[in-house]
C-alpha positions in Angstrom: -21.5 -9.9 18.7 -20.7 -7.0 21.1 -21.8 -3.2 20.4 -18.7 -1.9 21.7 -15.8 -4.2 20.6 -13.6 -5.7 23.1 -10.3 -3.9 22.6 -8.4 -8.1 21.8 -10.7 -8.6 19.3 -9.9 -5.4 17.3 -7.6 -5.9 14.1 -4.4 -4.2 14.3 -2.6 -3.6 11.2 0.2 -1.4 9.8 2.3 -0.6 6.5 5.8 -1.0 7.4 7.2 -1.0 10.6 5.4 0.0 14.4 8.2 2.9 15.1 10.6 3.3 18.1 8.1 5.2 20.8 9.5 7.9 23.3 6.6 9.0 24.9 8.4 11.2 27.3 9.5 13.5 24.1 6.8 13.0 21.8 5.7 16.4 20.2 3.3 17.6 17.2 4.1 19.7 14.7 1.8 22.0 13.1 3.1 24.0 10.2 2.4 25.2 6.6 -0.5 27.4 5.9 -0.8 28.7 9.3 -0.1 32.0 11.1 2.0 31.0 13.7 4.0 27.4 13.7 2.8 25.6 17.0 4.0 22.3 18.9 2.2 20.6 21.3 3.6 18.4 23.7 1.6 14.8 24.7 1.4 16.6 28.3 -0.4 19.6 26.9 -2.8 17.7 24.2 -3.5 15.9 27.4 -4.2 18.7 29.3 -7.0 20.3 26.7 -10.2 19.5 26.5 -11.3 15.9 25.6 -14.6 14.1 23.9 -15.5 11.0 23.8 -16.8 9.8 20.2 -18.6 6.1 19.1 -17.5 5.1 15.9 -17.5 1.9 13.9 -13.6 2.1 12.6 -12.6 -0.2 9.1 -9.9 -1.4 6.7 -10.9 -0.7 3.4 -9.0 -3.8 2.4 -5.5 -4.0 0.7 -4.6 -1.4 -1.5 -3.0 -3.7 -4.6 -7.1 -5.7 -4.4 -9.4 -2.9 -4.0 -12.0 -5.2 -5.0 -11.8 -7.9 -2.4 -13.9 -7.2 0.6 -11.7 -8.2 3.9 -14.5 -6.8 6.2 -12.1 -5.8 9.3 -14.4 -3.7 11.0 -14.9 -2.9 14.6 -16.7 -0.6 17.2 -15.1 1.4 19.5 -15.1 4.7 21.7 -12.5 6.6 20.7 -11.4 9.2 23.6 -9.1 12.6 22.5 -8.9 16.5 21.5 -10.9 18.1 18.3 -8.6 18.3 15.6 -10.4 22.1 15.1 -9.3 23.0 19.0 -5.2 21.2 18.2 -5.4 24.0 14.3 -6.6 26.6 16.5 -3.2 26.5 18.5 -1.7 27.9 14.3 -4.3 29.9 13.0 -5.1 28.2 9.6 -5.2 30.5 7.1 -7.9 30.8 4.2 -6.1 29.6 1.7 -5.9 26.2 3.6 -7.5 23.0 1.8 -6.4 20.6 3.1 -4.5 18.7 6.3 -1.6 16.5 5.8 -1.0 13.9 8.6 2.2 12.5 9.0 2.9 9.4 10.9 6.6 8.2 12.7 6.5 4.9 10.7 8.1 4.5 7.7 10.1 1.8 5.6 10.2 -0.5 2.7 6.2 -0.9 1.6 6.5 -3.8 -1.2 9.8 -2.6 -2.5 8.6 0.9 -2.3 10.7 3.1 0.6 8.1 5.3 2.0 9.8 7.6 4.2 7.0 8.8 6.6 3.1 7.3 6.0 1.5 10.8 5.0 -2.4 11.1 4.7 -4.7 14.0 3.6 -8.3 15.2 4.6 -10.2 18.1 3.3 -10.1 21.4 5.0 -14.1 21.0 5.2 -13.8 18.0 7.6 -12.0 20.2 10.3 -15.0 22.1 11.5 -16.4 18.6 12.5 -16.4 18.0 16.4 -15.8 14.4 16.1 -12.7 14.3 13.9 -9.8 14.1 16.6 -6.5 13.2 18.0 -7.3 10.0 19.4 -5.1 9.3 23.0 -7.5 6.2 24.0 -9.3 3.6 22.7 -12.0 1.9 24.9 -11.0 3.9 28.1 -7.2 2.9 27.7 -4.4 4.6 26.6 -3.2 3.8 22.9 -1.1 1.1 22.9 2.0 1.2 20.4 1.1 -1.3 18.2 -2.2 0.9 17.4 -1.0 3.8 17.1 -0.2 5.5 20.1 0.9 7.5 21.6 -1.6 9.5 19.9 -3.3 8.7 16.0 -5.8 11.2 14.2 -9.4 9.5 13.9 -11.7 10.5 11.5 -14.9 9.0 12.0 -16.9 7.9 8.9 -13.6 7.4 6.9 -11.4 4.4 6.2 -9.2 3.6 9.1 -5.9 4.1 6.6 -7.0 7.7 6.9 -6.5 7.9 10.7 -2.9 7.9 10.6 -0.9 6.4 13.4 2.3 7.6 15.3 0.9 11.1 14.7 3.9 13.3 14.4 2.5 16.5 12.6 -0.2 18.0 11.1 0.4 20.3 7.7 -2.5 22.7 6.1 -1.6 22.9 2.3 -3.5 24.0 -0.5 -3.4 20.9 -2.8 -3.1 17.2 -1.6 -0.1 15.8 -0.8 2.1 13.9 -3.3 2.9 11.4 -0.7 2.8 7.4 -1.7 0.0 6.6 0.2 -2.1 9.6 -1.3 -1.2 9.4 -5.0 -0.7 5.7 -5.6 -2.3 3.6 -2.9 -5.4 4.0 -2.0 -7.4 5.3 -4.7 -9.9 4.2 -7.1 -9.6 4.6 -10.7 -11.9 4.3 -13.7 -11.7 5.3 -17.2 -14.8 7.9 -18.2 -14.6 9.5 -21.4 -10.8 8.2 -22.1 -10.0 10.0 -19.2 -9.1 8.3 -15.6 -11.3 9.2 -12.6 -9.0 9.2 -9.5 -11.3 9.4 -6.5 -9.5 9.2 -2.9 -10.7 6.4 -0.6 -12.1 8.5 1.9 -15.7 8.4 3.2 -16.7 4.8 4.1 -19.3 2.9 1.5 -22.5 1.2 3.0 -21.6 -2.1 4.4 -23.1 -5.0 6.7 -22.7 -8.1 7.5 -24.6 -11.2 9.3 -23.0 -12.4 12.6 -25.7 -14.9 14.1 -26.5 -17.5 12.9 -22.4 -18.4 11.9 -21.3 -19.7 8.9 -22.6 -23.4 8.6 -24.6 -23.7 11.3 -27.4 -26.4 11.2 -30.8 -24.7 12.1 -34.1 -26.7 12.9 -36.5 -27.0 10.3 -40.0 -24.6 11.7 -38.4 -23.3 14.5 -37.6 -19.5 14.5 -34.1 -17.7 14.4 -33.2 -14.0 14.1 -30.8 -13.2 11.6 -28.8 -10.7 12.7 -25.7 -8.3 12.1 -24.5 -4.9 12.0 -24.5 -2.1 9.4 -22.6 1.2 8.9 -21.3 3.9 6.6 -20.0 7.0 6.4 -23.9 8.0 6.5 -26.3 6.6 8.5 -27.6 3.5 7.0 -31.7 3.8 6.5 -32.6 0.3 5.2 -31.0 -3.3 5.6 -32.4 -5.9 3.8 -31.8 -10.0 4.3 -32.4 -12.6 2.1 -32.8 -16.6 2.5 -32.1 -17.6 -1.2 -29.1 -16.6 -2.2 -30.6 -12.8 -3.2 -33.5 -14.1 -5.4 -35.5 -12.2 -2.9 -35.3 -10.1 -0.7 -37.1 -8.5 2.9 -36.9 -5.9 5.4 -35.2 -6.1 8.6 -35.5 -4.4 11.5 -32.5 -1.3 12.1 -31.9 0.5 15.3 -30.8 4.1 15.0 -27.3 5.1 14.6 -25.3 6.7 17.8 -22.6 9.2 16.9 -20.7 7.3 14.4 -21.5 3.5 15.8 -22.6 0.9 13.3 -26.7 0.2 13.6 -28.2 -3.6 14.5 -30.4 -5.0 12.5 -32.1 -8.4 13.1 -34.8 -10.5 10.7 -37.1 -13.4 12.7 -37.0 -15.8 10.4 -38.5 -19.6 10.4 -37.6 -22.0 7.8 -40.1 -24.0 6.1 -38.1 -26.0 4.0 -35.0 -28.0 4.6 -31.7 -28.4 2.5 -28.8 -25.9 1.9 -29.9 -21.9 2.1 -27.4 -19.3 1.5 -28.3 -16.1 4.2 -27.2 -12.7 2.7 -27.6 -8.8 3.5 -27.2 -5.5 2.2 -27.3 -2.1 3.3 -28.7 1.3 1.9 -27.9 5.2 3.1 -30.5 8.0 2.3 -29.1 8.4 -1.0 -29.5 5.4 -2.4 -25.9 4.3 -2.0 -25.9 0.2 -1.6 -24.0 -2.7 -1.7 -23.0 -4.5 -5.1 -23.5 -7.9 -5.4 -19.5 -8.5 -6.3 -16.3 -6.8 -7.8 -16.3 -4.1 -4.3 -14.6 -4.2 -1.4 -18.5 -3.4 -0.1 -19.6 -6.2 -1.8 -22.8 -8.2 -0.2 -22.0 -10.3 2.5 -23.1 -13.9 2.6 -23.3 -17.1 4.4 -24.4 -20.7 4.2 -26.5 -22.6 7.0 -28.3 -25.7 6.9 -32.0 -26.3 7.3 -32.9 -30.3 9.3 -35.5 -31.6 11.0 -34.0 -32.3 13.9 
């Protein structure tokens, strides 16, 4: 119900194993397609200059059911150094396309031994002020069992992209050929007899209804607000709610986005007719890009209440 989500109530979730933390002799490496090799101490990322960003921050579900919406989302402020001002410290060269992340955590992954979680992020997102290493979360440090002592955060993306236990940073000219880059986490189609491997990067428009709850009895005539949040990698421009199980559908009122928050949105609505009603909602970016109404982990949120005269 909050704007800002209480840091207990924010899911916590990782692929193997939370790693053995030394935060007295924790160090980042940046190497690869760099002039100079660097490594930063946690003292002197400390010591640089810090930003604070709002972001909404989600799982994009499991990566074996890519279709099953699990709608862990949260928002949070997010406290830590530019990830342009940590690259800086190198000198990335031009021929630079893209950063590897690499994590302390590694293990068995569902049979699979992963040595280190590695993630990649176009070269282009760099020059963004917002994308950072993270050392807070909600004005507290990171704890270990989210990451910390320091995690990359890249606002707009899906949280597996904001790799934990940050260890080092690697600019490369082609993505990395790590597990978690060239098996999980994409989605595939067949176009043409040819598969379409797009990364799970930039977040899809999503939103979802959090008053009333699930199965709550509402009085017959009397007015509620339906209400919820939305968010996307882009700022969501239209949220729509419908009483009938999506047979039709109206406007709701959305506040603006800040930074990278998700936006409230809220529908009065009075029922004039008792029985069963199924509540849904569905969000739309600039471009068009919406919510399906199954088969995506985006998929249109729903929930049933209850219409009595009481």
């Amino acid at each position: 119900m909050d704007f800002q989500t209480p840091a207990n109530l924010v899911f916590s979730l990782y692929h193997m194993r939370v790693p053995l933390i030394d935060r007295r002799d924790w160090k980042i490496t940046i190497k690869g397609l760099v002039a100079r090799e660097a490594t930063l101490s946690l003292d002197e990322l400390r010591a640089m200059p810090q930003r604070d960003v709002n972001s909404f921050h989600e799982c994009c579900g499991h990566p074996f059911y890519p279709t099953v919406p699990v709608r862990r989302v949260a928002n949070v402020v997010w406290r830590g150094v530019p990830l342009k001002d940590v690259l800086a410290r190198a000198g990335v060269t031009p021929d630079a396309k893209f950063v590897w992340s690499t994590g302390a955590d590694g293990g068995d992954y569902h049979g699979i031994n992963v040595d280190a979680f590695v993630k990649d992020l176009p070269i282009a997102e760099v020059d963004r002020d917002d994308v950072m290493l993270a050392l807070q979360m909600n004005g507290e440090d990171l704890e270990d069992g989210r990451g910390g002592p320091v995690r990359l955060v890249v606002p707009g993306y899906y949280g597996t992209n904001s790799t934990k236990w940050l260890v080092s940073l690697e600019l490369q000219a082609e993505r990395s050929p790590g597990y978690f880059t060239t098996v999980m986490y994409n989605d595939r189609e067949i176009k043409d007899g040819n598969e379409i491997i797009a990364p799970l990067w930039r977040v899809a428009p999503h939103s979802i209804i959090v008053a009333p709850a699930h199965q709550r009895t509402l009085q017959l005539r009397q007015q509620t607000v339906i209400s919820g949040w939305a968010w996307g990698a882009d700022p969501i421009e239209t949220v729509d709610v419908s009483v009938d199980g999506g047979l039709n559908w109206r406007r709701a009122e959305l506040a603006l986005r800040y930074q990278h928050s998700w936006q409230g949105f809220g529908f009065p609505w009075t029922p004039t007719t008792s029985g069963a009603h199924q509540l849904q909602c569905r969000a739309f970016d600039a471009a068009g890009r919406g919510q399906p109404p199954a088969g995506a982990r985006n998929s249109i949120f729903a929930i049933d209440v209850s219409v009595e005269d009481l």
